[in-house]
C-alpha positions as CSV (number, residue, x, y, z in Angstrom):
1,X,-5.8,-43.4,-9.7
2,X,-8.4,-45.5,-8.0
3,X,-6.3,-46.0,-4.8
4,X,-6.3,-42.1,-4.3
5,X,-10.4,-42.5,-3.9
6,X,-11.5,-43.0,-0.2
7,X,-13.5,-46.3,-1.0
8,X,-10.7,-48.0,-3.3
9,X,-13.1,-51.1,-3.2
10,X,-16.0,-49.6,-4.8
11,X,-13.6,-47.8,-7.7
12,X,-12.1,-51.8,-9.1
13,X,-16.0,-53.0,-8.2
14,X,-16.8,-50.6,-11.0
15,X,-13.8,-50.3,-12.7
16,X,-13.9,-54.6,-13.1
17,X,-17.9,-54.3,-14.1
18,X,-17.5,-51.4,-16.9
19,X,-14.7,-53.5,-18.2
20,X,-16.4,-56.8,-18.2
21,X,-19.5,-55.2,-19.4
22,X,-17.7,-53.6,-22.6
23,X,-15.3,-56.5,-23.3
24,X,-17.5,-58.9,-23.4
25,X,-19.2,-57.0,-25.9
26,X,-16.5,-56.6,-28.0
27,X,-15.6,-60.1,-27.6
28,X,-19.1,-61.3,-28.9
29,X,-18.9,-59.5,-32.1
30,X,-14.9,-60.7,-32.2
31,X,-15.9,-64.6,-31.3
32,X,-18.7,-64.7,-34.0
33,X,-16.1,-63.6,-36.9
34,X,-13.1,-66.5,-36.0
35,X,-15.6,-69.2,-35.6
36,X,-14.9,-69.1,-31.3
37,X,-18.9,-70.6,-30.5
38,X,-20.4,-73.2,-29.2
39,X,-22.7,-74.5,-32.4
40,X,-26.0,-76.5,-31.2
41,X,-25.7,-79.8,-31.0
42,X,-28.2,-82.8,-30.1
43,X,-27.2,-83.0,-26.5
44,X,-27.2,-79.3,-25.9
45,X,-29.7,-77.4,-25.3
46,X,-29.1,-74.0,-26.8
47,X,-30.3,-72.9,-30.5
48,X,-28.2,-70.4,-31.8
49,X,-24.1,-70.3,-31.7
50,X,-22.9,-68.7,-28.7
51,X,-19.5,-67.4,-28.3
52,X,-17.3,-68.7,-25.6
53,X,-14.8,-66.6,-24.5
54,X,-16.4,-65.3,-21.6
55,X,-13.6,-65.8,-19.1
56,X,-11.6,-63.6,-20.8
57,X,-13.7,-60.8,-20.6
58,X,-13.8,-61.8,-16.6
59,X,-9.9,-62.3,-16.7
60,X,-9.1,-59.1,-18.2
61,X,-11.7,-57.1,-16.0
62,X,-10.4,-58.9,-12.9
63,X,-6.8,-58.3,-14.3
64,X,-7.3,-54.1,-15.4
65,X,-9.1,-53.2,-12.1
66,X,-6.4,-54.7,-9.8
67,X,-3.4,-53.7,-11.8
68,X,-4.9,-50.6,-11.2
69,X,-4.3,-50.9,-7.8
70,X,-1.0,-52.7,-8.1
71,X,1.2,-49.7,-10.5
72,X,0.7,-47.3,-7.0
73,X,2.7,-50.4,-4.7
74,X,6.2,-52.1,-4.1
75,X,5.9,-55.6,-6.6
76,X,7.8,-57.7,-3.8
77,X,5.2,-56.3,-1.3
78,X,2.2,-57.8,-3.2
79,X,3.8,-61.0,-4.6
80,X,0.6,-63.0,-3.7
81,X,-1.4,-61.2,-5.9
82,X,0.7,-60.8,-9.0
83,X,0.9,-64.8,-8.3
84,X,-2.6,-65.4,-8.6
85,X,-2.8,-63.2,-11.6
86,X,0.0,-64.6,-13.4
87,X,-1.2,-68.3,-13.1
88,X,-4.8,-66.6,-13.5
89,X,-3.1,-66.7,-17.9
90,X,-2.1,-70.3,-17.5
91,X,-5.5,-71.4,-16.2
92,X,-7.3,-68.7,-19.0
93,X,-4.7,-70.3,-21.7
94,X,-5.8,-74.0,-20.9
95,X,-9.3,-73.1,-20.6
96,X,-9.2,-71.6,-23.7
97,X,-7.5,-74.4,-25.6
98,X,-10.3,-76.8,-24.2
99,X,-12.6,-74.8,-25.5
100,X,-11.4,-75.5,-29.3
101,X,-9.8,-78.9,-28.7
102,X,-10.8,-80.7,-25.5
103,X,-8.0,-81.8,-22.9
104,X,-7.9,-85.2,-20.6
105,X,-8.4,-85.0,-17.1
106,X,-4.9,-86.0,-16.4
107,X,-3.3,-82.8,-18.5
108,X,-5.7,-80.7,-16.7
109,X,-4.5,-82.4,-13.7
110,X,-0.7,-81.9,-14.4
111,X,-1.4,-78.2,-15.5
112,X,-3.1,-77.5,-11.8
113,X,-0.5,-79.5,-10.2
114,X,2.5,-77.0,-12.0
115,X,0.0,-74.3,-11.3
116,X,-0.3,-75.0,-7.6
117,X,4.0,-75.3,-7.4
118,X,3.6,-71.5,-8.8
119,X,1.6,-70.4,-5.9
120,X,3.5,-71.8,-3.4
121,X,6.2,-69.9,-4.9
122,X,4.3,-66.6,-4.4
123,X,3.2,-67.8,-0.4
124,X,-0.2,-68.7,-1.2
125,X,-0.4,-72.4,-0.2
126,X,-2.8,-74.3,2.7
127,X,-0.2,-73.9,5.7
128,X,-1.9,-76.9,8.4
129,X,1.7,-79.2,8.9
130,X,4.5,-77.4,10.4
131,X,7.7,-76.8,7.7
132,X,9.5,-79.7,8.1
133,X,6.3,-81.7,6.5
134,X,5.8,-78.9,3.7
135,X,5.2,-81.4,1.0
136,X,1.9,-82.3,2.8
137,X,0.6,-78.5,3.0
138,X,1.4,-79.0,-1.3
139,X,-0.4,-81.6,-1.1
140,X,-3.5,-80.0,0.4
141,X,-3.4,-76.9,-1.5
142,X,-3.5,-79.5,-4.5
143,X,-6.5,-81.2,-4.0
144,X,-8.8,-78.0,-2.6
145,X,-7.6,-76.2,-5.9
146,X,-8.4,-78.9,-8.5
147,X,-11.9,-79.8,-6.2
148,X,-12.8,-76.7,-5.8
149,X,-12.1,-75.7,-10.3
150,X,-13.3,-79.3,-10.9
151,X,-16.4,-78.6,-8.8
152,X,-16.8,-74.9,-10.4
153,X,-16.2,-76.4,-13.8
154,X,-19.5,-79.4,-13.6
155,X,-21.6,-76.5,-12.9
156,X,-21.4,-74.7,-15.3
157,X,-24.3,-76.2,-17.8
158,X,-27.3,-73.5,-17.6
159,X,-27.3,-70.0,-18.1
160,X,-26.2,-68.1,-15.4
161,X,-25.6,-70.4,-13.2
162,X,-21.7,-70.5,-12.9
163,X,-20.9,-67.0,-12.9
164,X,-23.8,-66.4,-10.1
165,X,-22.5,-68.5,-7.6
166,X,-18.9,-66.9,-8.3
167,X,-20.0,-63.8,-7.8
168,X,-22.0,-65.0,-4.6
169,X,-18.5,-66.9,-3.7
170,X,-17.1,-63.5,-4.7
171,X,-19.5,-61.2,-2.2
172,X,-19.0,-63.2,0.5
173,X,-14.9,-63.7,0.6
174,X,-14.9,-60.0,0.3
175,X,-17.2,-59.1,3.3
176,X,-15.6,-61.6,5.5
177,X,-12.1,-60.2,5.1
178,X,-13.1,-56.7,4.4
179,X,-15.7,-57.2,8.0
180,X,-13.2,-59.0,9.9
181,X,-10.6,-56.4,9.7
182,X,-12.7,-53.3,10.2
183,X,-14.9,-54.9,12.9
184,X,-12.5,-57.5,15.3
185,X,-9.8,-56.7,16.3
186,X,-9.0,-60.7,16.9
187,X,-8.4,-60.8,13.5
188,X,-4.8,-59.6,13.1
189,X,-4.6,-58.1,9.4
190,X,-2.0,-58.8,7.5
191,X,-0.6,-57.0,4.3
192,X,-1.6,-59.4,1.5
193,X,-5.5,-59.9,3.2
194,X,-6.3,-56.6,1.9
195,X,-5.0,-57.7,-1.3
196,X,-7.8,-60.4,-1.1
197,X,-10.4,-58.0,-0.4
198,X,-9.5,-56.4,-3.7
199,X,-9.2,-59.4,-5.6
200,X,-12.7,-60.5,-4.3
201,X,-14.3,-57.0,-5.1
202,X,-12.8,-57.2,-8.7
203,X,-14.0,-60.6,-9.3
204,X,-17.6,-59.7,-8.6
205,X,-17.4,-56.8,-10.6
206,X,-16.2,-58.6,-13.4
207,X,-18.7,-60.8,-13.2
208,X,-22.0,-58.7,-12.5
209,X,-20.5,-57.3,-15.8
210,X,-20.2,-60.3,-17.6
211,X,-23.6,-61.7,-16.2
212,X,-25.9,-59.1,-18.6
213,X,-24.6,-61.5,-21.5
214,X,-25.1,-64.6,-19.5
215,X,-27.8,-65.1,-17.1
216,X,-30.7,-64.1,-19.2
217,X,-32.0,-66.7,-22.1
218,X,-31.2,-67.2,-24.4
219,X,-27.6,-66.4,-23.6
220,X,-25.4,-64.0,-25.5
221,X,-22.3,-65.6,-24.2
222,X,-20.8,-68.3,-22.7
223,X,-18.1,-68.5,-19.9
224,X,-16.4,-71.4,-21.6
225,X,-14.2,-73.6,-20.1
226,X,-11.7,-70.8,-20.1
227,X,-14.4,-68.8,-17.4
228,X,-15.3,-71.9,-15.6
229,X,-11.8,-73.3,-14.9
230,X,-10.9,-69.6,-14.3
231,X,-13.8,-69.4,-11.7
232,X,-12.7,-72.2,-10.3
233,X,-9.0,-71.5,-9.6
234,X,-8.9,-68.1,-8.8
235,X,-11.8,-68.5,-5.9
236,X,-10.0,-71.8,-4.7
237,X,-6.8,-69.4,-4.7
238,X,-8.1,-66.7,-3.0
239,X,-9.8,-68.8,-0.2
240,X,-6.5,-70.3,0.9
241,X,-5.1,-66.4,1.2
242,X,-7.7,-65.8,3.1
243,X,-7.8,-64.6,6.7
244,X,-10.6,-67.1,8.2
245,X,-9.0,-67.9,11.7
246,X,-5.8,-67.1,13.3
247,X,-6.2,-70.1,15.6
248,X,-8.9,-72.4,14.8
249,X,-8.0,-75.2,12.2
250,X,-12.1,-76.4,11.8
251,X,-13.1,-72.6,11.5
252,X,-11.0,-72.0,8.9
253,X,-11.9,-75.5,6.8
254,X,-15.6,-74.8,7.4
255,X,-15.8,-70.9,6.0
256,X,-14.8,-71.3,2.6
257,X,-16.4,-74.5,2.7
258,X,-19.8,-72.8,3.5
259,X,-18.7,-70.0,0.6
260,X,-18.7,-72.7,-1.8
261,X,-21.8,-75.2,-0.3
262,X,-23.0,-75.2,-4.1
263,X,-20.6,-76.9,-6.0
264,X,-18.8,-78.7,-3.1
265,X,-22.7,-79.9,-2.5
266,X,-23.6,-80.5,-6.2
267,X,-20.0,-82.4,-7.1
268,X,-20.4,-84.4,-3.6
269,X,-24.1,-85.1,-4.0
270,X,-23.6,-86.5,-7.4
271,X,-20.5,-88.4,-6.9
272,X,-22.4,-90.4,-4.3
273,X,-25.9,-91.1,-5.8
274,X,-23.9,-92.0,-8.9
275,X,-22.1,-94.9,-6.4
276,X,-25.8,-95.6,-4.7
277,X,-27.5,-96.3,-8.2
278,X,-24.8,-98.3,-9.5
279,X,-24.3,-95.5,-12.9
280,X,-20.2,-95.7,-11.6
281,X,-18.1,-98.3,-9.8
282,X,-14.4,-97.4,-9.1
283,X,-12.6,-94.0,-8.4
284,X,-11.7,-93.5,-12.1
285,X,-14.5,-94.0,-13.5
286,X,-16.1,-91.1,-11.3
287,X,-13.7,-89.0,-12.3
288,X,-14.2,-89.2,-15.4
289,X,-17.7,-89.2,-15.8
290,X,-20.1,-86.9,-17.0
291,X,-23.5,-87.0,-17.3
292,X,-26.7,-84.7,-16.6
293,X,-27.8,-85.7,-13.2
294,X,-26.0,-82.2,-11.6
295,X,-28.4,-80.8,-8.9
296,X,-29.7,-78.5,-11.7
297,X,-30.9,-81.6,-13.8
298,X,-32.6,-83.4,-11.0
299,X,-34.5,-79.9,-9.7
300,X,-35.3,-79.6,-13.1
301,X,-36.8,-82.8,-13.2
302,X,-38.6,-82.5,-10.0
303,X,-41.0,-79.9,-12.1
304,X,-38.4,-76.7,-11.6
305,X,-38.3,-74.6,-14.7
306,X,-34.7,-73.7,-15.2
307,X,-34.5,-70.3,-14.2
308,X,-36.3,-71.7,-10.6
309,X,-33.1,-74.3,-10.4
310,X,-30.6,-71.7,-10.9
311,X,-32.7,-69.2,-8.7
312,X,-32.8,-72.1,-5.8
313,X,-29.1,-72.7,-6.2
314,X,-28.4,-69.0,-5.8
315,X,-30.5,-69.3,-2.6
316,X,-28.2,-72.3,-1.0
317,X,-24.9,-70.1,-2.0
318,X,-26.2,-66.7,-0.2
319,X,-27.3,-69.1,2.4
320,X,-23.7,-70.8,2.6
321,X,-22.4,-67.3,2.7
322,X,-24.2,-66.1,5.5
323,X,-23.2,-69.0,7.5
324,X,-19.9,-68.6,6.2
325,X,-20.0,-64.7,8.2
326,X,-21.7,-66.3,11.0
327,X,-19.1,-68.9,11.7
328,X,-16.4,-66.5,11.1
329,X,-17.8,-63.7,14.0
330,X,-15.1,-64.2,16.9
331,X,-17.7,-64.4,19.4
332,X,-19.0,-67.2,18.2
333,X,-17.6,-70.2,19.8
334,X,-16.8,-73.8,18.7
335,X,-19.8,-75.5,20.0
336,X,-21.8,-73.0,18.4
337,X,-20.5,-72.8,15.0
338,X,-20.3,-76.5,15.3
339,X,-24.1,-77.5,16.2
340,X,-25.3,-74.8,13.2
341,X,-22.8,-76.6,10.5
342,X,-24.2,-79.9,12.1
343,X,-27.9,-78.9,11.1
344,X,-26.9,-77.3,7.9
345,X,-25.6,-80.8,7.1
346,X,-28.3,-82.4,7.9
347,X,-30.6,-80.4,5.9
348,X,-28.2,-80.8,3.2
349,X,-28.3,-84.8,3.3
350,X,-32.5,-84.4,3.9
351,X,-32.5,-82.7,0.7
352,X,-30.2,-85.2,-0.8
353,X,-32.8,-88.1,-0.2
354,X,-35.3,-86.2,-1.8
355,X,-32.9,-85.2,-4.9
356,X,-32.7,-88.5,-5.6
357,X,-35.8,-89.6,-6.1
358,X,-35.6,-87.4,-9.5
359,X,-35.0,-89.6,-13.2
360,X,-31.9,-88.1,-14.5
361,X,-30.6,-91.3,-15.5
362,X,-31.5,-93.1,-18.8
363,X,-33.2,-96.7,-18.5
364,X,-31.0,-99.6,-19.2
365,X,-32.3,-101.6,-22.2
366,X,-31.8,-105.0,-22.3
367,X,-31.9,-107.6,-24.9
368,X,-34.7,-110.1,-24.5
């Protein structure tokens, strides 16, 4: 079917959006008779009940569209992908479940750590320490997947602004590979990076798709947890299968790092000022914390009207993903790449120091 086209990338890219698109409509009309929306409350913002189930729509597009690539293949030649998809249902099942009946931290955390053993199953694991020290790559794979899904997840509190940094995340993992293959030959391509091109393409399909429901206000649907934790995992997983350098450690830490400067930035910049104005004190209790002082809330108030934050955070992800293609170019050398992610870090922290001069927090009352 859509591998017999000449472009196979541009058939799931529209294959994953007509299937988002129509699912999610479906899934609208479907949440609104079982009861599966988020009702207004006093510390949310939205007026009217909104269905959740938005990562299904985006799981199943994802899912459809590469499957569609998959039934013309060998199963043990792909096993990466079918990994990814398979625990793609655990993380979609969990989300889900969260979304009716919240889940601690720590079960999430057990659920990713079972989750991560899976992949590492199907070869898609963080590979820096030679064999011998395995458990370390585990390790490793362990904490970019639950920072990078934990990250994902705190953003995802205004319309639109979740799924379009996916789908900016999306974009730019799929040009990178897809560019990298077709364009240096220093990259030597391997069997399952294709399969991450696909994967990439589908996801941004699927989300464009979903995003008609999403990013304009008020929103007709939600991602959920189930999209936001999906989001999360499957772009965390899909960066560790990626090709970024063949012999460069720092290369291939930076790239996805620039792919996903949003919420690496927004979860890092909050964590700290949170330290710096005394609102938490020890490790758990930053974990665990939640409160509205994401770099949305403090743009917002700064004097940017919502749609300007999520506009200006769409800005700093194309902007990480075009450094992200930069520092992946072969011909660019260490000290090069190196300098640029210096002043990109600096600009970062700059902006930081003005970030926190916004009031996000509440005033402490005390008695007299």
């Amino acid at each position: 079917m859509i591998e017999k086209l000449n472009h196979p990338h541009i058939g799931i890219f529209i294959l994953a959006w007509l299937v988002a698109d129509i699912g999610a409509a479906v899934l609208i009309v479907l949440a609104h008779k079982i009861g599966a929306v988020d009702r207004p409350h006093s510390y949310k913002t939205h007026t009217d009940a909104t269905p959740f189930l938005g990562g299904i729509a985006i799981f199943a597009a994802f899912a459809i569209s590469i499957f569609s690539i998959l039934r013309f293949t060998n199963y043990s030649e792909n096993l990466p992908l079918f990994g990814m998809i398979y625990t793609g249902v655990l993380v979609i099942t969990m989300g889900t479940i969260d979304d009716f009946k919240p889940i601690s931290a720590i079960i999430k955390l057990v659920v990713l750590f079972v989750i991560t053993l899976i992949l590492h199953q199907f070869n898609i694991a963080i590979n820096v320490f030679p064999k011998s020290y395995d458990y370390l790559n585990l390790l490793l794979t362990l904490i970019w997947i639950v920072g990078v899904t934990s990250a994902l997840n705190s953003l995802d509190h205004w319309d639109g602004l979740a799924g379009g940094i996916s789908a900016i995340a999306a974009l730019a993992t799929f040009f990178i590979v897809w560019r990298n293959y077709n364009f240096f030959a220093a990259y030597e391509w391997k069997e399952y990076q294709k399969w991450v091109s696909y994967a990439s393409i589908a996801l941004a399909g699927a989300l464009l798709g979903f995003l008609r429901y999403n990013y304009f206000s008020p929103a007709k649907m939600f991602l959920g947890d189930n999209g936001s934790l999906f989001l999360g995992y499957i772009l965390a997983a899909m960066s560790v299968l990626g090709a970024w350098s063949e012999t460069d450690p720092v290369r291939s830490i930076l790239i996805p790092c620039c792919i996903f400067a949003v919420p690496l930035y927004d979860i890092t910049l909050s964590t700290i000022l949170r330290y710096k104005n005394g609102i938490v004190k020890t490790m758990p209790e930053a974990i665990v914390y939640c409160g509205k002082d994401h770099l949305s809330h403090r743009l917002f108030a700064l004097g940017f009207t919502k749609k300007e934050a999520v506009l200006f955070q769409y800005g700093i992800g194309v902007t990480g993903g075009i450094m992200a293609a930069i520092f992946s170019t072969p011909i660019i050398s260490r000290n090069q790449y190196l300098l640029m992610a210096g002043a990109c870090v600096l600009c970062l922290a700059v902006l930081g120091v003005f970030l926190d001069k916004a009031k996000v927090y509440e005033p402490v009352i005390t008695a007299e």
